[in-house]
N, C-alpha and C positions, 0 to 999 in steps of 0.2 A: 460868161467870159467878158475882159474885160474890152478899152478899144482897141487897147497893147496885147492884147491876145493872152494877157495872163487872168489867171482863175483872182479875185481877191482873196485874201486868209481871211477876212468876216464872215462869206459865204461860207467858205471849204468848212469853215466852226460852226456857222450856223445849221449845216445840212450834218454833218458829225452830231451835232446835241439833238434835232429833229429826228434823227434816224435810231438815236439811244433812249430817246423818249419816247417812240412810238416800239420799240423792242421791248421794253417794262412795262407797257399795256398789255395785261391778255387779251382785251379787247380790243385792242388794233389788231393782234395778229390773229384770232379769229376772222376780223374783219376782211383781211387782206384774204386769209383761205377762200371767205365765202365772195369775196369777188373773183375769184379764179375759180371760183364752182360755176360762179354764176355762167362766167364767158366760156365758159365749156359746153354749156346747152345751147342750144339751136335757138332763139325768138322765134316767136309767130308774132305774124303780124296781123289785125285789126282789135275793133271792139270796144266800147266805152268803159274808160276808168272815173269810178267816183271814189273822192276824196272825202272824207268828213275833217273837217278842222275846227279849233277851236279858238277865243280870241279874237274874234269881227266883232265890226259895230257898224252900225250905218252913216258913223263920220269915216269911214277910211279912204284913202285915198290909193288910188296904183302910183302919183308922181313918187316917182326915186324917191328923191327929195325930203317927201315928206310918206314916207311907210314905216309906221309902225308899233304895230300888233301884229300878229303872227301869219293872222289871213292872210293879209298882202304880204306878206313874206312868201306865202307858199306860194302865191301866184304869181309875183316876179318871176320868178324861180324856171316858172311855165313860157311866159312873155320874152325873159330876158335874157341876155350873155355880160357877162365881164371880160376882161381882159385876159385875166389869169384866174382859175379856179382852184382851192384847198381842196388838193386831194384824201383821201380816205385814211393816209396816214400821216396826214399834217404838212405837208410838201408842197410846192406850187407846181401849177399846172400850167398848160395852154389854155386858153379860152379864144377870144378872139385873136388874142396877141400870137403868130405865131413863133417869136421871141423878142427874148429882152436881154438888157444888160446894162451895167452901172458905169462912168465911168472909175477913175482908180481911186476915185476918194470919195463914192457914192452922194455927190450932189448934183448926178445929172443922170437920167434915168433916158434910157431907149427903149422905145415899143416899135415893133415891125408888125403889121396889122396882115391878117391872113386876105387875100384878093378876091374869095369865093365866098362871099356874106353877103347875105342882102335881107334888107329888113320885110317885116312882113306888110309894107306899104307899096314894095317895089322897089325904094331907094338901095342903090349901091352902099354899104359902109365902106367909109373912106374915114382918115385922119380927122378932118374937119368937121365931122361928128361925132368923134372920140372927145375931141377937144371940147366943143361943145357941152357934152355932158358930163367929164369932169367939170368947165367951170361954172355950172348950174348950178356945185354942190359947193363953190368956192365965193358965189356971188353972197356981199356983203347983208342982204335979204332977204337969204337961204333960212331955212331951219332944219336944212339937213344935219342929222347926228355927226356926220362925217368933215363937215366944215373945220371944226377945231384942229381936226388930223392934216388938213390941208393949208393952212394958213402958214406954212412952210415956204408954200408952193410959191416961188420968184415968176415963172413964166412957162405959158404949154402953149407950145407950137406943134402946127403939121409943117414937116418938113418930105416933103411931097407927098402926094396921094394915101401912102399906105404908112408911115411913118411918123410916130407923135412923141415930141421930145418933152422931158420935167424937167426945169431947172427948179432947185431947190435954192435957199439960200444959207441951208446949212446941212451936212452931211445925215444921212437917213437910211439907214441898213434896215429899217423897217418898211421902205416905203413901199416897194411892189407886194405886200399882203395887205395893202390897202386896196389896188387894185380889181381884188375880190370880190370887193361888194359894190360898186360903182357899176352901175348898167347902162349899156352903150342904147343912147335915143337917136334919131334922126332930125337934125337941127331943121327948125320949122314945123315942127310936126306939134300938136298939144299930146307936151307930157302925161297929163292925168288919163291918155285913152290907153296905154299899156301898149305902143306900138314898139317892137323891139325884134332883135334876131333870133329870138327861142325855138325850143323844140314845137311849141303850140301856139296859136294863135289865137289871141282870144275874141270871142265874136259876141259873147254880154257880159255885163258886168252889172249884180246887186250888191254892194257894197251891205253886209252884215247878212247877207243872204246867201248867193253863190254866186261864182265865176264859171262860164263854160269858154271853152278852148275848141279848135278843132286840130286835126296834126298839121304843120310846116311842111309841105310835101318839096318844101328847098331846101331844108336844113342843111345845114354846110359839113357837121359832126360826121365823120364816117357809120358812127353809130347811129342811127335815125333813128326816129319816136316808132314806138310798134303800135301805139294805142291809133284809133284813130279820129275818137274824141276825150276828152277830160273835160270830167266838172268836181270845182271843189265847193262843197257847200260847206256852210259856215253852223256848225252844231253846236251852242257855249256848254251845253249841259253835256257833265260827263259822261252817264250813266247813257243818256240821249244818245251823246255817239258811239260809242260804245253796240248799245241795243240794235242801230243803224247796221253794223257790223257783222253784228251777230245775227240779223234778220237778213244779210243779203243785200242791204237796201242800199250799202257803200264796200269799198274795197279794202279801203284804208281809215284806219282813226289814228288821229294825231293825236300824242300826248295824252294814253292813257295813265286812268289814275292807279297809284301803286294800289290803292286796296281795290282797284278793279280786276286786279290782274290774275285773280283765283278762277273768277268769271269764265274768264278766257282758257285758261289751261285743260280744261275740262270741254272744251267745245271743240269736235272735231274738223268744224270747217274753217278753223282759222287758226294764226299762228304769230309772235310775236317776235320783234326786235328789241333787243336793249343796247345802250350804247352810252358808257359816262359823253359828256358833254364839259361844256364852260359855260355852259348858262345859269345865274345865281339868281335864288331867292331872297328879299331882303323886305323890311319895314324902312322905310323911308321918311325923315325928320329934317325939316326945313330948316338949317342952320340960321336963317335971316331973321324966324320968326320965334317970338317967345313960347314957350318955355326951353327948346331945343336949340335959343342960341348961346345956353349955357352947358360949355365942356362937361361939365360935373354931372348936368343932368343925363348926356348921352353919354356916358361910361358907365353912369348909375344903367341904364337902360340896357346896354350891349352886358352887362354879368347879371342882367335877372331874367335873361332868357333862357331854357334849358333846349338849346340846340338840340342834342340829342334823341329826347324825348319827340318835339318837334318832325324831327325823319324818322322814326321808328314810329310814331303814328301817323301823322300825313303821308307818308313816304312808302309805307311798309319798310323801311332800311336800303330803297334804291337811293343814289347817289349817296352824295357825303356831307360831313357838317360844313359849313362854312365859317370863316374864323374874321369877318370883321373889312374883309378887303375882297377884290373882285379877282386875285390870282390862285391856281388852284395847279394841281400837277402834271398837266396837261398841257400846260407851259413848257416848254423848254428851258428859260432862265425863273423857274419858280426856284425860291428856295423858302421853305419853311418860317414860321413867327410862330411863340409862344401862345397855345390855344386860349380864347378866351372861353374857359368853363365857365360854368354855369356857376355861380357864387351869391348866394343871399345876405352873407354878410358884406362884402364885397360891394355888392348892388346898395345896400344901406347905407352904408360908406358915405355913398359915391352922393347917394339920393338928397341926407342929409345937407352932406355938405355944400351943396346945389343951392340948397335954400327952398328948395318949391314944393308945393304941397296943394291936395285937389287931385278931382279923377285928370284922366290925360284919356282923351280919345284917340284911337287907331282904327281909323277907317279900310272895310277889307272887303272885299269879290272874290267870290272862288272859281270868275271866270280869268282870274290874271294868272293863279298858277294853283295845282289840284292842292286840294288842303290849306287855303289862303286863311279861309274864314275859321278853322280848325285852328290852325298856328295860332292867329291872334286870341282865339281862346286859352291854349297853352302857354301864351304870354300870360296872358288876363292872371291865370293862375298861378304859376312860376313867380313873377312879378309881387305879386301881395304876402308871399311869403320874406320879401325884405320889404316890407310897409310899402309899396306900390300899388296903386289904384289904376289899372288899365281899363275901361272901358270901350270893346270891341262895338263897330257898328255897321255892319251888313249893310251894301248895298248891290244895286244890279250893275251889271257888266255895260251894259251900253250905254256909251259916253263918259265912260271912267277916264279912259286917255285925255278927253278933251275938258272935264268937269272937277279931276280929283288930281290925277298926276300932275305936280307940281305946281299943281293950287293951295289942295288941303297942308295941313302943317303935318300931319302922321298919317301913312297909310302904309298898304302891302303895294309892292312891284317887282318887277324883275327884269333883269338883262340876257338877250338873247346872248347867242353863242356870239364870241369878240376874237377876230383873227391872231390877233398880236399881244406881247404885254404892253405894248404903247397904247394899244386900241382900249384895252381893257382898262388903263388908267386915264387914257385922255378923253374917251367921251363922257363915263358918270361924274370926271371930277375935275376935269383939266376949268379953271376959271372961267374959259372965255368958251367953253362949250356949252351947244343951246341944248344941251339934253342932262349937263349938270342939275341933276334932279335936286338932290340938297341944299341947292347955294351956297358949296363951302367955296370958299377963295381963298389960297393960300401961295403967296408968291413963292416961297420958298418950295412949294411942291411944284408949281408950271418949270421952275428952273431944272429941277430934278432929268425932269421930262424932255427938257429941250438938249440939258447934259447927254442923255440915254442914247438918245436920236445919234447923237453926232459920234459916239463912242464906240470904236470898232474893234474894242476888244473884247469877247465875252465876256470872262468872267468879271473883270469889272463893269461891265453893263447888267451884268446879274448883280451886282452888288448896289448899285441904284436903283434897281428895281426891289431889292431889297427893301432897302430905305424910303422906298414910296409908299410900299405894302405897308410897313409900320407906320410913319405918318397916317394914310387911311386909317387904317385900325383904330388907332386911339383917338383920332380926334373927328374923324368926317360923317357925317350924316347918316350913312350906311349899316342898320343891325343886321349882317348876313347871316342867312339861318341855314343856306345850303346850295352846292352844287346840284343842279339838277341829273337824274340819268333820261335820257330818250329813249319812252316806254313808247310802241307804237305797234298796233295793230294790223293786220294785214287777212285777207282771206288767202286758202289754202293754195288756191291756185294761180294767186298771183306770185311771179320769178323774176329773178334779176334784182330785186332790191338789195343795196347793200346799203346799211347805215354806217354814217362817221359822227365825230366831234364836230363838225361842221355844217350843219345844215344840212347834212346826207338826205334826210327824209326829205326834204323840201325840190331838192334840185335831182335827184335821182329819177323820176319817174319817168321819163325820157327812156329809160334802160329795163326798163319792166315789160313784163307780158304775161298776158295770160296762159296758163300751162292745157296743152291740146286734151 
């Protein structure tokens, strides 16, 4: 609502398109059944859950700020709250916030903060630490991913205690599913200890090793953690966590691999979620640096890859191809672009007329996503059938973030699950974003993006998003080879999981328990 007590038409459209997109999922409404299975049985409460994860390194950090690989993801998740949280079928939620509202022309945002939070240091949350930890991630120094999304932001005040206002300085019907991922810290406190309002608290941390938690016995959630400790250890090897799983030795394995998943089906003490996602796979080509800062050579590149082939071997055929841009149907304002198939004369074309010639290295881990080092083989090959020379080069997972991503000039990456189509186009690609892995800069694309923001009409804010998706495609750094699905492991008698498109597995466990 708004200050004038009317509903805006951007919303009433946007919860209309959220609500018809999440109806054309069969997997949302699966999902939605088995949350309502779930809250149908009684929790028990105690007893330790171990988490096996994959994606840690011994450079990771818990500050907001700067998280991420996946580990720290799942352990925020543990440690922290946001504002607002994506619910299970794409809708926003309460988190701390116990509401919000826009003014009538959404460049000024309300938060009313719930009175019953308190961090796991003792401190009260109040306004003044909301504010705070937004402008951690707004300070000019930052390297948070989310900075670029913010530099909108005119001014954040508390206006009294519980009460934190966004002046914008230009209209943003996107902005409160930014507040999703921003985790509320206690001002004064050192960020990198993981102090926060979560269902757990954490009492060690080995960064590429594990994290243990104990429960919040203040939690503020009516729902309260049933476990009454958590540890998430950090396993890169699939097969590894997996076996963990399968021996008892953990609860949970994140991100199992599609050809692991025969493994499983056949084992009676455990059981599996799957859940499309928006999290994409890609090859990553430093537009800044030669041979990649030539157009010709990156389209020669994006049609010698046999996507397909690609998921139906690394993949087993979970998730979907990916076509070049980082939006997928899980969007609300997605609308389709012309696939780029796989074409060998097409790639020759493209190769030729580039001018370049020599192997071309693609550095790859297959602790960044299952089938990493696999892919770039089926590049390798794919590739040489339009006169390409890829040369894959295997290396280890830890300190890939800090050593290869957007150092090397080729390699494998990927982007977690992205709230918004804003989110999805302003972190990998918006110019003045520190997570622009590519280095493409293109003004005429940040315009796009600042247009989208302010436009409150849908369908033509689907139409720029349009037009951004294709820009990406053809010209930006990006070989997308696929949407990921969220394969993830569980033992038998752990209940109450429910996976979404959003990081479900990560922030869910709070809601779990073991079965009597």
């Amino acid at each position: 609502m708004t200050q004038d007590g009317k509903t805006p038409e951007f919303l009433i459209n946007r919860r209309k398109l959220l609500s018809t997109s999440a109806a054309g999922l069969g997997a949302g409404l699966v999902l939605s059944l088995a949350a309502s299975m779930a809250r149908a049985q009684t929790p028990t409460r105690g007893g330790k859950f171990v988490v096996g994860v994959d994606n840690g390194s011994s450079t990771d950090t818990l500050d907001p700020t700067n998280i991420i690989a996946s580990a720290g993801v799942f352990a925020s998740y543990q440690f922290g709250n946001r504002l607002l949280e994506r619910t299970a079928n794409g809708e926003l939620g309460s988190e701390l916030a116990e509401s919000w509202e826009p003014s009538h022309d959404a460049k000024r945002w309300n938060f009313v903060l719930r009175k019953d939070v308190t961090f796991h240091s003792g401190k009260k949350l109040t306004a003044s630490d909301m504010v705070y930890s937004l402008n951690r991630h707004r300070d000019p120094a930052s390297k948070s991913s989310y900075a670029p999304l913010m530099k909108d932001i005119q001014d954040i005040t508390s206006d009294g205690p519980y009460q934190v206002s966004v002046v914008l300085t230009a209209p943003d019907v996107n902005f409160p599913y930014l507040m999703t991922n921003i985790i509320a810290q206690p001002e004064g406190e050192d960020p990198s200890k993981g102090i926060g309002t979560g269902p757990f608290i954490l009492t060690a941390a080995q960064p590429g090793i594990r994290y243990s938690f104990q429960r919040n016995p203040h939690y503020f959630r009516p729902e309260q953690p049933n476990f009454d400790e958590l540890e998430i250890v950090v396993i890169n090897d699939d097969s590894a966590r997996l076996s963990a799983l399968l021996g008892g030795t953990t609860h949970f394995a994140s991100k199992i691999t599609p050809k692991l998943v025969e493994r499983m089906k056949s084992a009676p003490s455990v059981k599996i979620d799957v859940a499309d996602t928006t999290t994409f796979y890609y090859f990553l080509m430093r537009t800044d640096q030669a041979p990649f800062d030539n157009p010709d050579l990156r389209l020669a590149l994006k049609y010698a890859v046999d996507r397909k082939l690609v998921l139906k071997t690394t993949q087993s055929g979970y998730g979907s191809i990916g076509n070049d841009n980082p939006i997928n149907s899980i969007y609300p304002l997605y609308s389709p672009l012309p696939q780029h198939e796989y074409d060998p004369d097409k790639a020759s074309f493209y190769y030729k007329k580039s001018g370049h010639s020599g192997p071309i290295e693609l550095i790859a881990s297959e602790t960044i996503f299952p089938g990493a080092v696999n892919a770039a083989e089926i590049f390798q090959q794919s590739a040489a059938k339009a006169g390409i020379t890829i040369n894959p080069k295997r290396v280890p997972g830890d300190g890939y973030w800090s050593d290869v991503w957007m150092k090397k000039p080729f390699c494998v990456s990927y982007f977690g699950s992205l709230a918004t189509e804003d989110q999805a186009f302003t972190q990998p690609f918006a110019s003045d974003s520190p997570w622009n892995d590519s280095y493409w800069h293109r003004p005429e694309f940040d315009k796009l993006l600042v247009q989208a923001r302010s436009e409150l009409d849908v369908e033509k804010r689907k139409q720029i998003y349009h037009d951004a998706a294709k820009m990406v495609q053809e010209d930006a750094g990006h070989i997308t080879l696929m949407f990921a699905a969220s394969i993830n492991g569980l033992a038998k008698k752990v209940q109450g999981f429910v996976g979404d498109h959003f990081h479900g597995e990560a922030k869910n466990f709070a809601r779990c328990w073991f079965e009597a």
